[in-house]
N, C-alpha and C positions, 0 to 999 in steps of 0.2 A: 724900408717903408712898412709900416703897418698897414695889420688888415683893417678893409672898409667895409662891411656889408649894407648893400644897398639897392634899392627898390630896381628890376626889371622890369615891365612891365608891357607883356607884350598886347598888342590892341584889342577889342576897347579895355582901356586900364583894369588889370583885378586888384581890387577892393576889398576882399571876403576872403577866407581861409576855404583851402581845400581838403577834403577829407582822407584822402586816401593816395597813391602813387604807383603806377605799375609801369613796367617795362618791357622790352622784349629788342635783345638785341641780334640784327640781321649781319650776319657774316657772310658775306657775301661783293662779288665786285660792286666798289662805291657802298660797300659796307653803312649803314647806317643804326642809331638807336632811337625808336619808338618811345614816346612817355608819353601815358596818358595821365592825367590829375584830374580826379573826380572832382569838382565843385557841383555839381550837380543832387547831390545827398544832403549837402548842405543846406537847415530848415532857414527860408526868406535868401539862399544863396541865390547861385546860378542856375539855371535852366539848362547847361552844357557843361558839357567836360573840355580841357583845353590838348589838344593833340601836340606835342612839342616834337618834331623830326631834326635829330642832329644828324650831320654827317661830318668826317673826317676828326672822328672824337679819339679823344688822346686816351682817356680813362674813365673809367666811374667807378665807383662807390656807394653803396647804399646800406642802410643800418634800418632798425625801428627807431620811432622817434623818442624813443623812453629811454634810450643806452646812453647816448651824447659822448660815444667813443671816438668818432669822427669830430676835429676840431670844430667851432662854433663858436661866435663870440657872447660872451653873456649876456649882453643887450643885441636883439637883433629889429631892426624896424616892423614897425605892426597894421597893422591895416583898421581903416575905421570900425569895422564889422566885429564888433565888441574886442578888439585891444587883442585878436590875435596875433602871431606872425607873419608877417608877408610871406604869401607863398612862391612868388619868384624873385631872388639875390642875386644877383655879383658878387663876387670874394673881390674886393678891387686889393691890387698888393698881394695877391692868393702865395704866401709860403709852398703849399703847394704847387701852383701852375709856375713857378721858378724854379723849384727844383725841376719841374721835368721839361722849363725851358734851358736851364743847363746841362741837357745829358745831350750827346750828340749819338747819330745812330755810327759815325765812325768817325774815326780821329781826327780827319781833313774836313769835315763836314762843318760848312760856314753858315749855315741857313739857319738862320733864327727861327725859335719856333715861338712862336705868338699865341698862347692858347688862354682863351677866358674861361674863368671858374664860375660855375654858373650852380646854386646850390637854390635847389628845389625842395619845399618844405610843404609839409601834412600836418594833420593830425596822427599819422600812423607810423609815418615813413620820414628821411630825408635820405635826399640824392644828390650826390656831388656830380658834376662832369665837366671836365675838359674838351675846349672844342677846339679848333683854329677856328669853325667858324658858327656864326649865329644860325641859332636852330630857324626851320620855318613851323609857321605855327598856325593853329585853326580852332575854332570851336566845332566840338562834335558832338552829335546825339547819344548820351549815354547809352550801353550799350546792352544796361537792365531796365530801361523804359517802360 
């Protein structure tokens, strides 16, 4: 199956490119990773930055957006707000999230593991991450107001 990349979009729909991407990953029981994405910098953007909390993530990835060492596909969907890139994807078919649904953590180990590739995009940054499950999400008051 080839890759698909295609619009995520969690509520109310983003439309506008985000400027920036940070993280911070809690190790800890029920382990979780923090993303915050500025749209808020963004001139006629948003007024909030979007909070995305994954838990039970398989991996990540992150690069500057100027490298494009991490695979991407040449054409990626864009958003109205002058023709940039959508800032939330699916990798639908992710090469990636198959390899690491066929590694087992031991030899008898029958559980499928079902992870979505979810590739968050900037102007600065882009972030890959594997989840089994879908982040929860929120808009937040930027945090340089």
């Amino acid at each position: 199956m080839e890759e698909r990349f295609t619009k995520w979009m969690p509520k109310p729909e983003i439309d506008f490119p985000c400027t920036g991407i940070s993280y911070e990953w809690k190790s800890e029981k029920d382990a979780t990773l923090v993303v915050v994405m500025d749209f808020s910098r963004v001139i006629d953007g948003f007024a909030q930055d979007l909070q995305l909390t994954f838990s039970r993530v398989l991996a990540v990835q992150w690069e500057e957006e100027s490298f494009g060492l991490i695979h991407s596909a040449s054409s990626l969907p864009t958003c109205r707000f002058r023709g940039w890139t959508h800032p939330t994807l699916i990798v639908e078919g992710s090469e990636w999230a198959n390899r690491y649904a066929a590694n087992r953590f031991a030899a008898d180990d029958a559980r499928p593991v079902r992870a979505t590739h979810y590739f968050l995009v900037s102007l600065n940054d882009l972030l890959h991450v594997l989840s089994e499950v879908e982040p929860r999400t929120r808009w937040v008051t930027p945090v340089n107001a």
